[in-house]
C-alpha positions in Angstrom: 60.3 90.9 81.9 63.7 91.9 83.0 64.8 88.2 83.5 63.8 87.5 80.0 66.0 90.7 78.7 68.5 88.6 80.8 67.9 85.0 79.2 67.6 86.6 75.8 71.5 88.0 76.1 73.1 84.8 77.7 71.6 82.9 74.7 72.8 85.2 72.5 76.0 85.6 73.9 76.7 81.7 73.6 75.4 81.7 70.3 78.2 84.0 69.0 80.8 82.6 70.6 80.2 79.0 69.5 79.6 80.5 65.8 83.2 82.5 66.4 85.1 79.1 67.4 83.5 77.4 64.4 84.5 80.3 62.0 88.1 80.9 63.7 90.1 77.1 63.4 92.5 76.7 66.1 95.9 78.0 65.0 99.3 76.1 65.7 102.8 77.1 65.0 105.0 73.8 64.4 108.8 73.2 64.3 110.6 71.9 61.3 111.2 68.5 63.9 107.4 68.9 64.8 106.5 68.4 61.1 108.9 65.9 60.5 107.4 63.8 63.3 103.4 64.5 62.7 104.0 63.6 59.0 105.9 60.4 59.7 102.6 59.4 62.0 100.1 60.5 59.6 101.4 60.1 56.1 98.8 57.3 54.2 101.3 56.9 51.5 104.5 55.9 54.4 101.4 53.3 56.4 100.6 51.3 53.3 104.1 51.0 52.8 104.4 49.7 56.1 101.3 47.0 55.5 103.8 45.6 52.6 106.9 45.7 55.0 104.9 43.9 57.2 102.9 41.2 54.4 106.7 40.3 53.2 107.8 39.7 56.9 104.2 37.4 57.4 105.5 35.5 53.8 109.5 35.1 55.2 107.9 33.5 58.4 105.8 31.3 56.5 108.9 29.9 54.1 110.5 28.9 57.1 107.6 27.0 58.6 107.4 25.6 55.2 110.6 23.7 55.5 108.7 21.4 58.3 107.2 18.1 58.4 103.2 18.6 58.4 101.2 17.1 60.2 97.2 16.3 60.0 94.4 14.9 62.2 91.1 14.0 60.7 88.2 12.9 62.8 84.6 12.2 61.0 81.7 10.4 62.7 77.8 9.7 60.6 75.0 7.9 60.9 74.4 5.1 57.8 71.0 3.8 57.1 70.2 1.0 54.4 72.6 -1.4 53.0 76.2 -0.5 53.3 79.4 -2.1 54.4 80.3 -2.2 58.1 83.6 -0.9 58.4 84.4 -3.4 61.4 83.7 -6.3 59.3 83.9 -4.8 55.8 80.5 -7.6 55.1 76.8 -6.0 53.7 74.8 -5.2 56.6 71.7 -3.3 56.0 70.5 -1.8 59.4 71.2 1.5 60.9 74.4 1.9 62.2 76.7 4.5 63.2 80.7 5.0 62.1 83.6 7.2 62.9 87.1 7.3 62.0 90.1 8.6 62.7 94.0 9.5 61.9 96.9 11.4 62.0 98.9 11.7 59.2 103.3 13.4 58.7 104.3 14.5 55.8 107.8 15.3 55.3 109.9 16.9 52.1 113.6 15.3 52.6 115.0 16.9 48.9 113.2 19.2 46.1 116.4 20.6 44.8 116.6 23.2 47.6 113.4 25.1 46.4 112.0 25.2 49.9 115.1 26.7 51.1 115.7 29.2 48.3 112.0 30.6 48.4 113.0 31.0 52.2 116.4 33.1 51.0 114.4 34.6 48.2 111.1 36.0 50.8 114.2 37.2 53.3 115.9 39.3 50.8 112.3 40.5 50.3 111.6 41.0 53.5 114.6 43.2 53.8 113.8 45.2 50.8 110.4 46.2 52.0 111.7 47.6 55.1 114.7 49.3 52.7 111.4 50.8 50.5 109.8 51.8 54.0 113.0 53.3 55.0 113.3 54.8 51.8 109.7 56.3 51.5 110.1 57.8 55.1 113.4 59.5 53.4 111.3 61.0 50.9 108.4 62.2 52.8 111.5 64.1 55.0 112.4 65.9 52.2 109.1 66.7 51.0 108.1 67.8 54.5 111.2 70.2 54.5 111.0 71.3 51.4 107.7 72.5 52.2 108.4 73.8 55.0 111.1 76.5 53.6 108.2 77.3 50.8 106.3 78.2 53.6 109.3 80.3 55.2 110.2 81.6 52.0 106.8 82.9 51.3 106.3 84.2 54.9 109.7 86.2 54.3 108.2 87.7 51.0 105.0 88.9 53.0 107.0 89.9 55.7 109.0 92.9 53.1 106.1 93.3 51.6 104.5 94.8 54.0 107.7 96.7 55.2 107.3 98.2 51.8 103.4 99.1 52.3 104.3 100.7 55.6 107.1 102.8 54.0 104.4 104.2 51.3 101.8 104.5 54.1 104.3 107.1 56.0 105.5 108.3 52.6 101.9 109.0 51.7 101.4 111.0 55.0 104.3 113.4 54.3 102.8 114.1 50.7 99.2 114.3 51.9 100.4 117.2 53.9 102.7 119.0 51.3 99.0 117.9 49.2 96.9 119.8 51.7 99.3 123.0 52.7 99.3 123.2 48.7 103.4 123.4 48.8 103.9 120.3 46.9 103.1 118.8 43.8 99.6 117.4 43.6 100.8 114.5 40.8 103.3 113.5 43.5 100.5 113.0 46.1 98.4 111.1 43.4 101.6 108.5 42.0 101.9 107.8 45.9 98.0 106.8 45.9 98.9 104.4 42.8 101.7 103.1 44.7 99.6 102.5 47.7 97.4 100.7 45.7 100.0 98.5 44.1 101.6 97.8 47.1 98.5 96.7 48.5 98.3 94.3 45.7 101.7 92.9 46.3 101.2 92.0 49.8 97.4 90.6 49.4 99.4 88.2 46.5 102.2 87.0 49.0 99.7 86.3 51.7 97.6 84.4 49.1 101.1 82.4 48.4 101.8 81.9 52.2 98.3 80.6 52.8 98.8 78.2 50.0 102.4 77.5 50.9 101.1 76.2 54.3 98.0 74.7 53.1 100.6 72.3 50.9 102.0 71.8 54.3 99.2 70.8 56.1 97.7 68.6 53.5 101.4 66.5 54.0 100.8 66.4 57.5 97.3 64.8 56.9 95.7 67.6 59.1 92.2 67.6 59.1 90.9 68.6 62.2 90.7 72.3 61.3 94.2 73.5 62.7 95.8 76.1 60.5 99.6 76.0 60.6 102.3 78.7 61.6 105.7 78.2 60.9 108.6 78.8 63.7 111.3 81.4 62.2 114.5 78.9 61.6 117.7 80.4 61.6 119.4 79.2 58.2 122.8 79.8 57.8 124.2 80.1 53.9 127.5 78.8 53.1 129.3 77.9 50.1 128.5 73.9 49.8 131.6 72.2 49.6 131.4 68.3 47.6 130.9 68.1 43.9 128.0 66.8 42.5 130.4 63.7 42.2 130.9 62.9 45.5 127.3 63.4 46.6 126.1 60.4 43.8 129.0 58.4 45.8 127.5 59.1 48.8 124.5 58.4 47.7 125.3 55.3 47.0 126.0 54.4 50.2 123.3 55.6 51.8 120.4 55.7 49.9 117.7 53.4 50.9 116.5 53.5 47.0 119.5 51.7 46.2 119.4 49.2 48.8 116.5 48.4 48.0 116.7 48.0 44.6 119.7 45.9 45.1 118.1 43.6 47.6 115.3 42.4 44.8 117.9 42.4 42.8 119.2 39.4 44.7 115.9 38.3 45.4 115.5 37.9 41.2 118.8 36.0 41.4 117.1 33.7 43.5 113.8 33.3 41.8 116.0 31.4 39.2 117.1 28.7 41.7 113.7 28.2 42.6 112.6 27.6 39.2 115.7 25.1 38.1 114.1 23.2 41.3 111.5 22.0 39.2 113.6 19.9 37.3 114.8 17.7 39.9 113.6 14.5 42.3 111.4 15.3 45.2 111.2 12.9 48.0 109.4 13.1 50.8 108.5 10.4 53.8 105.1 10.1 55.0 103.6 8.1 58.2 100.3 7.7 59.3 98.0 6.5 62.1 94.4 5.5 61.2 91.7 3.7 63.1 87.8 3.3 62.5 84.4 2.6 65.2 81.1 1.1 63.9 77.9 0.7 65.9 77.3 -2.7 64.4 80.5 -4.2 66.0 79.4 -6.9 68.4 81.9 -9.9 70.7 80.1 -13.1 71.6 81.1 -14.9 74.9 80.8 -18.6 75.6 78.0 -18.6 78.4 78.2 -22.5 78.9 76.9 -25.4 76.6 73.5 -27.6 76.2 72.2 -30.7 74.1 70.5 -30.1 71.0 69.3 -32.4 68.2 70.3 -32.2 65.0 67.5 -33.0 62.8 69.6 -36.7 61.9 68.5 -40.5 62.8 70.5 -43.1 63.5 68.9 -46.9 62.7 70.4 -49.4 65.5 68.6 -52.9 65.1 65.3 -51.4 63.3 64.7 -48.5 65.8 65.5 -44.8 65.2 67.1 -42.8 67.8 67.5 -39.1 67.1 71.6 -37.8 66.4 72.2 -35.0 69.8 75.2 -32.9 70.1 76.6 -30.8 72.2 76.6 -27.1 70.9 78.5 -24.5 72.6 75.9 -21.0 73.5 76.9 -17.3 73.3 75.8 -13.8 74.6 76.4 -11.3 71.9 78.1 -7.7 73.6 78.4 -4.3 72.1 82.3 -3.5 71.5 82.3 0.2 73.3 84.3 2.9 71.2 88.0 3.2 73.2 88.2 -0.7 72.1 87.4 -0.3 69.0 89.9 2.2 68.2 92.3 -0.1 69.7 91.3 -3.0 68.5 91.6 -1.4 65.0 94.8 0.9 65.3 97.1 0.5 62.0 99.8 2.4 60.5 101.9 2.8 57.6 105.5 4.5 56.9 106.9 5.3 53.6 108.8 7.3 51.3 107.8 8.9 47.7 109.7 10.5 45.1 108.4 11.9 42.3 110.5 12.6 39.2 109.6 15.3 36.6 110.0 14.0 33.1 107.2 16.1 31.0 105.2 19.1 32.2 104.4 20.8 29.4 108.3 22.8 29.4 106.4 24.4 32.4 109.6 24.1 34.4 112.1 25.4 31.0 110.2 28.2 30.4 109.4 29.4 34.3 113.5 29.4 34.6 113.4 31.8 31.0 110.6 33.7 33.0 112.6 34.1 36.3 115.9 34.9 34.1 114.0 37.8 32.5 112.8 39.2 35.9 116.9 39.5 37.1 117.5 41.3 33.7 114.6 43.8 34.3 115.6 44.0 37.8 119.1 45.1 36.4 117.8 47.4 34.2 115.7 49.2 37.0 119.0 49.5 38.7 121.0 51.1 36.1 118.0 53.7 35.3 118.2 54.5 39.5 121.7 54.9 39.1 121.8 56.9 36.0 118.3 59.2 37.1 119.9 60.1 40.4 123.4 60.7 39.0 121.9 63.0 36.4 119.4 64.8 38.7 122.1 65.0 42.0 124.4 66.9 38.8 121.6 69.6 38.0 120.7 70.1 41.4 124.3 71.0 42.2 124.1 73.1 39.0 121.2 75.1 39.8 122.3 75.4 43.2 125.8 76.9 42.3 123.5 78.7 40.0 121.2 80.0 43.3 124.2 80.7 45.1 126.4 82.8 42.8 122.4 84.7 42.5 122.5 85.5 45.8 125.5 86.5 46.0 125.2 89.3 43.1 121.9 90.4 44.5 123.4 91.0 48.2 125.7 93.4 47.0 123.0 94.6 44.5 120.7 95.2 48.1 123.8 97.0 49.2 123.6 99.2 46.3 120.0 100.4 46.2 119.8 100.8 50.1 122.0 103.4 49.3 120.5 104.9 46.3 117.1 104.8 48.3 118.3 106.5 51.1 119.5 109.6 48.7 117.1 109.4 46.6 114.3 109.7 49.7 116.0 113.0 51.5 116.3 114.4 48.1 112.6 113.8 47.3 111.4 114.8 51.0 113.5 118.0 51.0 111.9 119.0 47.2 115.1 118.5 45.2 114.3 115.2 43.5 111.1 114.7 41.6 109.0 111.3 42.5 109.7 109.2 39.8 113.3 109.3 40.6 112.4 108.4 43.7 110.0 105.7 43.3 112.3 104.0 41.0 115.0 103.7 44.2 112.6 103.0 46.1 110.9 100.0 44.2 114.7 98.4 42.8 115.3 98.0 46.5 112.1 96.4 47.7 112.4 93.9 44.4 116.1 93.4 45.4 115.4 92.5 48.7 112.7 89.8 47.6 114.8 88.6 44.9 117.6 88.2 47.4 115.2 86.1 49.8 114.0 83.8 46.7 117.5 83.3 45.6 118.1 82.3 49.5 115.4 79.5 49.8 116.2 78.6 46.2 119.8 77.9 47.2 118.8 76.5 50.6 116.1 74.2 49.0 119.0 72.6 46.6 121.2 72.1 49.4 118.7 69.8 51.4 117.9 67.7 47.8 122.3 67.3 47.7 122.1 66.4 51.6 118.9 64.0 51.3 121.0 62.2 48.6 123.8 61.8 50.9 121.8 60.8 53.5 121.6 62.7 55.7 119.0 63.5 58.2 117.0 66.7 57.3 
C-alpha cells in the first residue's frame, strides 16, 4: 500500500511539472545585435527576396551561354514491318527490317544586331539590381527590427515608472491607513488614496498590456515560433542634438541607399530592353554543320565465290543440229553489312550559312521597340516618385524629430520642476499642513512628466534611426 502512496506521488509530481513547462514558454532576453541577426535569418519576406536575387543570377548565366554555338546529337533506332523504303538502298522492300540513325548537328548565331549580347548586358544589370533590392530589403527589415526594438524599450520604461508610482501610493497608503486607524487623520484622505491605488493599478496593468504587445510585434519580426517569449537588454541611449539638415541626409541618401541603386540599375536595364527590341529589325546569320549517318537490317554485300557454266535457255543451228548457247556466269555469297560499317560506309556532312532578313512581321518588331521605350519612361517615372517620396518623408522626419527634441527638452526641465513641487507638497501633506488634493496633484504632474519625458525620448530616438537608415548607416 505504501509503495503505491509512493507511485501515486511520483506520477503526480511529473505530471505537474510537464503541465508547468507547457504553461510557462521559455523566456529569452536578446540584444539589439541579437535581433538584428535572428531576423535577417528568419525573415520570409528578406528569403523570397533572395530566391529572385538568385533566379536573375540563374537568367544572367544563361545569356551568356546563349551567345554559344549549340550543339545536338540525335540517335533513333525501330523496328519496320510491311512495305517501306530501306534506308541503305532508298528501293521498296517489304520484309521486316530494322533501322537506326544518327547525327550531330552545330548551330552558330554570327550577327542578330547584337541582341544576344544586349539581353546578356540587360539580365546583368538585373542581376545586380536584385542583389541591390536584397540589400535594400535587409536595410529595411534593420530598421524595422530597431524600431521595434526601442517600442519595446520605450514601453518597458513606461512600466518601469509606473510601477515606481504604484509603490509610492502603496507606502503613501500605509502612512494614511495608520493616521485612518489612530483616527488622527482625515478619513476622505485615506479613501482618495484607495481611488489612487486603484488607478494606479490600472495604469501599470495598461503599460504591461503595451509591453507584452510591444514585444509580441517583436517576436512576430523575428519569425519566433517555438514558444520563446522575448526580454529586451537595457541599451544605453545617449540624446544629442542631431547635427545635418534634412538636406544633407536626402544627399546622403543618395549615395547610399540600396532603393536608389536599385532603381537606377533597371533603369539601365529598360535602356537596354530598347536595343534588344531595335535588334529585330536587322539580318541574322548564323552557320550550321552537321554529321549524319543511317544503319538498316536489310543491308546485304555479295562476294564473288568463283564462277560455273550455265545455259542460257538459247540454240544455236550449226549445219542442221542444235547445240545449246552456255556461258560463264560469275556466283556470289550474300553477307550481312554489321552496324560500325554501315555508319561508315554511310557518314555525310553538310556546312552552311543562313541569314534571314526581316521584312514583314506584322510591325511586331516597331511596336515591341514603342513597348520597350515606354518601360524606360515608367522606369523614370518610378525614380523621380523614390526621389521625391524620400526627399519629402527624410524632411518630416527631421521635422518631427526637431519637434521630439525641443519636447524633451521642455519636459526635462518641466521634471525638474514637479520633482520639486512633489517633494513639498508630500512633507506638507505627511506633516498635516497640506490637504490631499494638493498633494495628489504634485504628485500625479510628476509621474505624467516623467512618462511624457520617456515618450518624447524614444520619439526623438526613433526619428534619429529613420534620418540615419536614410544615410545609410548601420543601425
Amino acid at each position: 500500500m505504501k509503495q503505491n502512496q509512493i507511485l501515486v506521488v511520483i506520477i503526480f509530481t511529473m505530471t505537474w511539472t510537464l503541465v508547468s513547462l507547457s504553461q510557462n514558454p521559455t523566456v529569452k532576453s536578446y540584444t539589439l545585435d541579437e535581433c538584428i541577426s535572428i531576423a535577417l535569418e528568419n525573415n520570409l519576406d528578406l528569403k523570397s527576396t533572395d530566391l529572385r536575387a538568385n533566379s536573375a543570377k540563374i537568367n544572367y548565366r544563361q545569356s551568356l551561354w546563349n551567345m554559344t554555338p549549340s550543339v545536338n546529337g540525335n540517335f533513333n533506332l525501330g523496328v519496320n514491318d510491311g512495305r517501306s523504303i530501306d534506308p541503305f538502298t532508298n528501293d521498296f522492300i517489304n520484309q521486316e527490317l530494322t533501322f537506326s540513325s544518327l547525327g550531330l548537328s552545330l548551330n552558330a548565331t554570327i550577327f542578330n544586331g547584337f541582341r544576344l549580347l544586349n539581353t546578356a548586358k540587360q539580365n546583368l544589370l538585373n542581376k545586380k539590381a536584385s542583389e541591390m533590392e536584397t540589400e535594400a530589403a535587409k536595410q529595411d527589415l534593420v530598421l524595422n527590427v530597431t524600431l521595434t526594438y526601442l517600442q519595446v524599450l520605450n514601453s518597458k520604461a513606461v512600466l518601469g515608472l509606473n510601477k515606481a508610482r504604484l509603490e509610492i501610493t502603496k507606502q503613501q497608503l500605509k502612512i494614511q491607513e495608520n493616521f485612518y486607524k489612530n483616527e488622527s487623520g482625515n478619513p476622505a484622505d485615506y479613501n482618495d488614496i484607495l481611488g489612487q491605488l486603484a488607478s494606479d493599478e490600472t495604469s501599470v496593468l495598461s503599460s504591461q498590456s503595451s509591453y507584452n504587445n510591444a514585444k509580441l510585434s517583436l517576436s512576430q519580426i523575428l519569425n519566433l515560433n517555438d514558444g520563446i517569449l522575448i526580454e529586451v537588454e537595457d541599451t544605453i541611449l545617449e540624446l544629442e542634438a542631431y547635427g545635418l539638415s534634412s538636406q544633407e541626409v536626402f544627399k546622403a541618401s543618395l549615395e547610399n541607399l540600396a532603393t536608389f541603386k536599385a532603381q537606377e540599375l533597371r533603369l539601365k536595364a529598360a535602356k537596354k530592353g530598347v536595343s534588344i527590341a531595335k535588334s529585330q529589325f536587322t539580318p541574322e546569320v548564323s552557320v550550321f554543320a552537321g554529321v549524319n549517318s543511317n544503319y538498316s537490317s536489310a543491308a546485304q554485300i555479295f562476294n564473288a565465290t568463283g564462277t560455273s557454266i550455265v545455259n542460257t535457255g538459247d540454240f544455236v543451228n550449226v549445219n542442221g543440229q542444235d547445240f545449246q548457247v552456255q556461258t560463264e556466269r560469275t556466283n556470289f555469297n550474300a553477307q550481312q553489312i554489321d552496324f560500325s560499317d554501315q555508319l561508315d560506309n554511310n557518314l555525310n556532312t553538310v556546312v552552311g550559312v543562313s541569314v534571314r532578313v526581316p521584312l514583314l512581321n506584322g510591325f511586331r518588331a516597331k511596336n515591341n521597340v514603342a513597348l520597350e521605350k515606354i518601360n524606360v519612361e515608367e522606369s523614370l517615372l518610378e525614380l523621380e516618385r523614390t526621389n521625391v517620396d524620400i526627399k519629402n518623408t527624410i524632411a518630416q522626419v527631421h521635422f518631427d524629430m526637431e519637434a521630439a527634441y525641443n519636447r524633451y527638452q521642455s519636459l526635462q526641465r518641466q521634471v525638474e520642476a514637479y520633482k520639486e513641487s512633489y517633494r513639498i507638497n508630500e512633507i506638507r501633506f505627511n506633516s498635516g499642513l497640506s490637504n490631499f488634493l494638493n498633494y495628489i496633484t504634485s504628485k500625479n504632474n510628476l509621474d505624467n512628466a516623467k512618462v511624457n519625458l520617456s515618450n518624447a525620448k524614444y520619439d526623438y530616438l526613433l526619428r534619429v534611426k529613420v534620418l540615419d537608415f536614410y544615410r545609410g548607416l548601420k543601425m
